[in-house]
VMD Tcl script that draws the C-alpha trace (Angstrom):
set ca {
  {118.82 97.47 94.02}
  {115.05 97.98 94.40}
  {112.43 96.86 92.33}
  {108.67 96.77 93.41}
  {105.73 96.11 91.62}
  {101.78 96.10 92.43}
  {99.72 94.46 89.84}
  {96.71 95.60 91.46}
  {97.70 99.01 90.97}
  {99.59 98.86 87.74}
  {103.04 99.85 89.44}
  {106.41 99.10 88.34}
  {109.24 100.65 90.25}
  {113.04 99.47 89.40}
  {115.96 101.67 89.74}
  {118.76 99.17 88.42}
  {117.87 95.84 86.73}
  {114.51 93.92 86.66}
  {115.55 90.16 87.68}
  {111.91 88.59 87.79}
  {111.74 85.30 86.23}
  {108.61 86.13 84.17}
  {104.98 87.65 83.74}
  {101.73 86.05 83.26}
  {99.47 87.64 80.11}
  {96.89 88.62 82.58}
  {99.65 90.44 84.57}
  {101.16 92.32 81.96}
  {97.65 93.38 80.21}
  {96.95 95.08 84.24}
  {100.76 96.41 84.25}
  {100.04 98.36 80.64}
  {96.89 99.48 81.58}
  {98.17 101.19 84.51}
  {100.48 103.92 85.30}
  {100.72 107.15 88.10}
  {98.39 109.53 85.82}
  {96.13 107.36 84.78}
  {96.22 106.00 88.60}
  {95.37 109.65 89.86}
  {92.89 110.90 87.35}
  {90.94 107.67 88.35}
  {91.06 108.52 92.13}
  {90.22 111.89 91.44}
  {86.67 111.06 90.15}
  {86.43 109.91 93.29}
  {88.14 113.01 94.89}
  {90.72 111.51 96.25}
  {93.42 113.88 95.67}
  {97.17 112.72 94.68}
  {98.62 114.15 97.59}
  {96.46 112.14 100.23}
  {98.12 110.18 102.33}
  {99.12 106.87 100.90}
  {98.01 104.78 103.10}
  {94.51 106.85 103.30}
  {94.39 106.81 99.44}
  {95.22 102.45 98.93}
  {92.59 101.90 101.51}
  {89.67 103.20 99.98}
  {86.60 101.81 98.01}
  {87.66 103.41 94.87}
  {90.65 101.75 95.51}
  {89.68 97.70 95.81}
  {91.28 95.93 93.20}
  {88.58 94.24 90.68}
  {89.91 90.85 90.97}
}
mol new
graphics top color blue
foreach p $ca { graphics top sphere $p radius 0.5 }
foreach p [lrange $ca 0 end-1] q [lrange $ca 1 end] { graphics top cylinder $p $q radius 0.2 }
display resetview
């Protein structure tokens, strides 16, 4: 089973069965703002293209998380 989740980024990844215990309000307002396109077309103002490197793209200023 993996599940995987960045709240910084607004990722969720789970490929069987989600078996966290629970989610603060703050957490799930940042999960349902997120999301991969609305993750890309943000980096891409900065032009950071989708296909960069990952560890090039989650290491940028554009990047930071706000908290």
């Amino acid at each position: 089973m993996l599940q995987w989740a960045s709240v910084s980024y607004g990722i969720f990844m789970c490929l069987e069965s989600v078996t966290m215990d629970s989610w603060s309000a703050d957490q799930l307002r940042k999960m349902q703002a997120g999301g991969n396109g609305k993750l890309n077309a943000f980096l891409q103002q900065y032009g950071i293209d989708k296909y960069t490197d990952i560890n090039e793209k989650y290491n940028t200023k554009a990047a930071e998380p706000l908290d």
